[in-house]
C-alpha positions in Angstrom: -2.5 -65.8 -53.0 -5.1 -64.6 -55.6 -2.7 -62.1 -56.9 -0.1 -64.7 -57.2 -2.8 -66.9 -59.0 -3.7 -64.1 -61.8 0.0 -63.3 -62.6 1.0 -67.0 -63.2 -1.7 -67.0 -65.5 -1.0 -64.2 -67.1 2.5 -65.5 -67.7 0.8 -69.3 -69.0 -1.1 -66.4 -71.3 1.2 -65.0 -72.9 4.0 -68.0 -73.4 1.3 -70.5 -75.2 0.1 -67.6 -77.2 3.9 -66.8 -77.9 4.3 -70.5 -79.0 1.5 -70.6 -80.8 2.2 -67.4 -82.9 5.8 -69.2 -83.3 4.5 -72.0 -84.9 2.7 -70.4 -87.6 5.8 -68.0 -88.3 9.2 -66.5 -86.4 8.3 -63.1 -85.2 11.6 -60.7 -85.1 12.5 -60.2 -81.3 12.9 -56.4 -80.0 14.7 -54.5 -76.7 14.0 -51.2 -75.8 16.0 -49.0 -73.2 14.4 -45.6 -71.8 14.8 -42.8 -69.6 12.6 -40.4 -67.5 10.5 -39.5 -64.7 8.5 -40.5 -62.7 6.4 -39.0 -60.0 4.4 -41.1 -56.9 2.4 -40.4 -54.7 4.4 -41.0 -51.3 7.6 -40.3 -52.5 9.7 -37.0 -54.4 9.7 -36.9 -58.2 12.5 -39.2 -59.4 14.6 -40.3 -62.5 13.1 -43.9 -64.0 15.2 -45.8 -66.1 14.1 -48.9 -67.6 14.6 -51.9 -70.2 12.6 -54.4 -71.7 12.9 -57.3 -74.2 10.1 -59.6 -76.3 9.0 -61.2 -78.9 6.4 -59.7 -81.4 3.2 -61.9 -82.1 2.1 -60.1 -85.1 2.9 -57.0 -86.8 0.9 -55.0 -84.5 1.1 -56.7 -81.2 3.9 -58.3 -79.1 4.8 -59.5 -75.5 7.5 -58.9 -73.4 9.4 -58.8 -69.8 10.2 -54.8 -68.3 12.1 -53.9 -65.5 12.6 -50.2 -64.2 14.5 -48.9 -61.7 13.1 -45.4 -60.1 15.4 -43.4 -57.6 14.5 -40.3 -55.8 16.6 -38.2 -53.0 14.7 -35.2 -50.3 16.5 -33.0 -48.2 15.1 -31.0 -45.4 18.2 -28.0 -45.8 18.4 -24.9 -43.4 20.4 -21.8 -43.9 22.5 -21.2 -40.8 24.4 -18.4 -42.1 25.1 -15.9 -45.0 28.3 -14.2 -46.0 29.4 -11.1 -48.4 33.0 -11.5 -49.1 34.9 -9.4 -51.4 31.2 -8.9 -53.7 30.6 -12.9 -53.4 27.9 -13.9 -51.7 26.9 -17.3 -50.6 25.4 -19.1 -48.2 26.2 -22.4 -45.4 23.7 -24.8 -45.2 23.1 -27.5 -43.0 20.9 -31.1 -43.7 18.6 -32.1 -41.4 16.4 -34.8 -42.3 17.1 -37.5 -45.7 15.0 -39.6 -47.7 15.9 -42.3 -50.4 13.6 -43.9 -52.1 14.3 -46.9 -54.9 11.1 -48.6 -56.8 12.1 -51.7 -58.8 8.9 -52.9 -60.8 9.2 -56.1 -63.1 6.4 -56.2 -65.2 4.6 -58.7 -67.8 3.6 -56.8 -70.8 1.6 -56.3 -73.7 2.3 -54.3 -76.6 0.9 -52.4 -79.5 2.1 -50.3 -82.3 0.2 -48.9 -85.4 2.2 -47.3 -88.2 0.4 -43.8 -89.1 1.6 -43.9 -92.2 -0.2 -46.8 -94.0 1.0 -49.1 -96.8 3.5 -46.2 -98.0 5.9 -46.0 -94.8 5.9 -46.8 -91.4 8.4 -43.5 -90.2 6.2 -42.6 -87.6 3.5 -44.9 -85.4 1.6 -44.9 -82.3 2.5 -47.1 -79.6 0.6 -48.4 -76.3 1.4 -51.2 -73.5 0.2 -52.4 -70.7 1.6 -54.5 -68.3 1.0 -56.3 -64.6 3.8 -57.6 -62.2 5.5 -56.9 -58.6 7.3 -53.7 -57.3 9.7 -53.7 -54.8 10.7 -50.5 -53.0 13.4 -50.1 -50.5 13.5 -46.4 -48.4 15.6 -45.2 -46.3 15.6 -42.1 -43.9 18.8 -40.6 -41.5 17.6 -38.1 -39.9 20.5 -35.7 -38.7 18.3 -34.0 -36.0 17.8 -37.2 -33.6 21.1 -39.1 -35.1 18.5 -41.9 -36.7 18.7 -43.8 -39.5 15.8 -46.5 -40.9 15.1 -48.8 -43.6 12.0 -49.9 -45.0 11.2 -52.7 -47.4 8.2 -52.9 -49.3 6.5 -55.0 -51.8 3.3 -55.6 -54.0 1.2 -56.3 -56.7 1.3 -53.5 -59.2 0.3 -52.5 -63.2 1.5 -50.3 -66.0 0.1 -48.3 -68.6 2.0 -46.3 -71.6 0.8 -44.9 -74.4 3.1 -42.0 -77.1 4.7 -41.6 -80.4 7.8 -43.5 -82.3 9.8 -42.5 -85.1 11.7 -44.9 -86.9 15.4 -43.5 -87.2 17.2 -46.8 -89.1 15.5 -50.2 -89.9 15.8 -52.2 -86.8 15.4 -48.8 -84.7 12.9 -46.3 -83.4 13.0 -43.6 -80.9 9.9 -43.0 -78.9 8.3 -41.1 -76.5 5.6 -42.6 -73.8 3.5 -40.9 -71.5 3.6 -43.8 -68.4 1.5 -44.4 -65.4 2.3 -46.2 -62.7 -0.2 -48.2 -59.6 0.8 -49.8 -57.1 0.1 -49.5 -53.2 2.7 -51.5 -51.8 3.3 -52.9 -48.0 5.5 -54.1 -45.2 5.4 -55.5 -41.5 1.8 -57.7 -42.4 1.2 -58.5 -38.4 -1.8 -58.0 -36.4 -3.0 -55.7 -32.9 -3.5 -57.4 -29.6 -7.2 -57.2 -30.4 -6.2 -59.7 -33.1 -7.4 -56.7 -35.9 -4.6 -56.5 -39.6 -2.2 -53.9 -39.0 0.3 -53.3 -41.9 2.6 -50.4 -43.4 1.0 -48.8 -46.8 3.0 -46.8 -49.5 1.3 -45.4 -52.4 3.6 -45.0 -55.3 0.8 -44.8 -57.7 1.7 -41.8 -60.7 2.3 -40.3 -63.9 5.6 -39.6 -65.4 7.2 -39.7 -69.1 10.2 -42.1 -70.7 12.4 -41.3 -73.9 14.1 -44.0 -75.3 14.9 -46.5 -78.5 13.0 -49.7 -79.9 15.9 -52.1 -81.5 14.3 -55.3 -83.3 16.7 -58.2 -83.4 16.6 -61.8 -84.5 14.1 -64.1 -82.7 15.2 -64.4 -79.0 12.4 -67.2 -78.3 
């Protein structure tokens, strides 16, 4: 409940100061679409792809909504035989056990950029976000051995962090690259022990990966 509380704040935040900023003068909009990795704790290294859209406050700072969508695939593989035929070798394999994982965070964020260049140009600048919202991750397991498959659901409060370099490539665009961290512990199947004690499921998909991507401003979306 107090997590629930602190984001709906967050999001009163950010929409009155939004408003406010839109009073005095209409900030350009932007959209940004990326591409990575990403790698957490309980789960394999995975691509990340992700979008966001906002509205700047000032020349500096701005606001936005992201969502990302990570997806990673292990595979316990045995060799159960090799062959030599007529100088080509390979090998048969067989798959034993199979994990999926997919994270889908949707976070609130905050945004900074800082032209390095001064008054004269504004080619290349540093950029920085941070952002707070929910993650939901669904993983699933088929494990060929004992002919059994399972599906987990799991969900929780989680926040952002991303900091790198853009390059502006036309005048609404830029091209950027962000060194992102991820934290969240999420969890599933909140019940309790006949002693009456919490028991719950805990993933960790707390990490560090990178995203490559582009920065389009557009006319004012809010």
């Amino acid at each position: 409940m107090k997590r629930s509380i602190l984001i709906l704040l967050l999001l009163v935040f950010c929409v009155q100061l939004a408003d406010a900023q839109r009073l005095r003068k209409r900030e350009p909009s932007f959209m940004e679409f990326k591409f990575g990795q990403l790698d957490p704790e309980d789960a394999a290294t995975g691509n990340l792809f992700g979008a966001a859209f906002g509205q700047s406050i000032d020349d500096r700072l701005g606001w936005g909504v992201e969502l990302n969508i990570y997806k990673s695939t292990f595979r316990k593989q045995t060799t159960v035989a090799d062959f030599d035929t007529a100088g080509i070798q390979f090998r048969e394999r067989t798959i034993e056990l199979e994990f999926s994982t997919t994270i889908v965070p949707v976070f609130l964020m905050l945004n900074y950029e800082l032209p390095l260049g001064g008054k004269r140009t504004d080619t290349f600048r540093f950029r920085a976000s941070a952002g707070i919202g929910w993650e939901f991750i669904w993983n699933f397991e088929n494990n060929f051995l004992e002919d059994v498959e399972r599906r987990r659901f799991f969900n929780g409060l989680g926040w952002h962090l991303s900091g790198g370099m853009g390059i502006r490539i036309s005048r609404m665009g830029v091209l950027f690259f962000d060194i992102v961290y991820n934290d969240a512990q999420v969890t599933r199947n909140r019940d309790r022990t006949e002693d009456g004690l919490p028991i719950f499921q805990v993933m960790d998909v707390t990490g560090f990966g990178f995203v490559v991507g582009i920065n389009i401003t557009t006319k004012s979306i809010f």
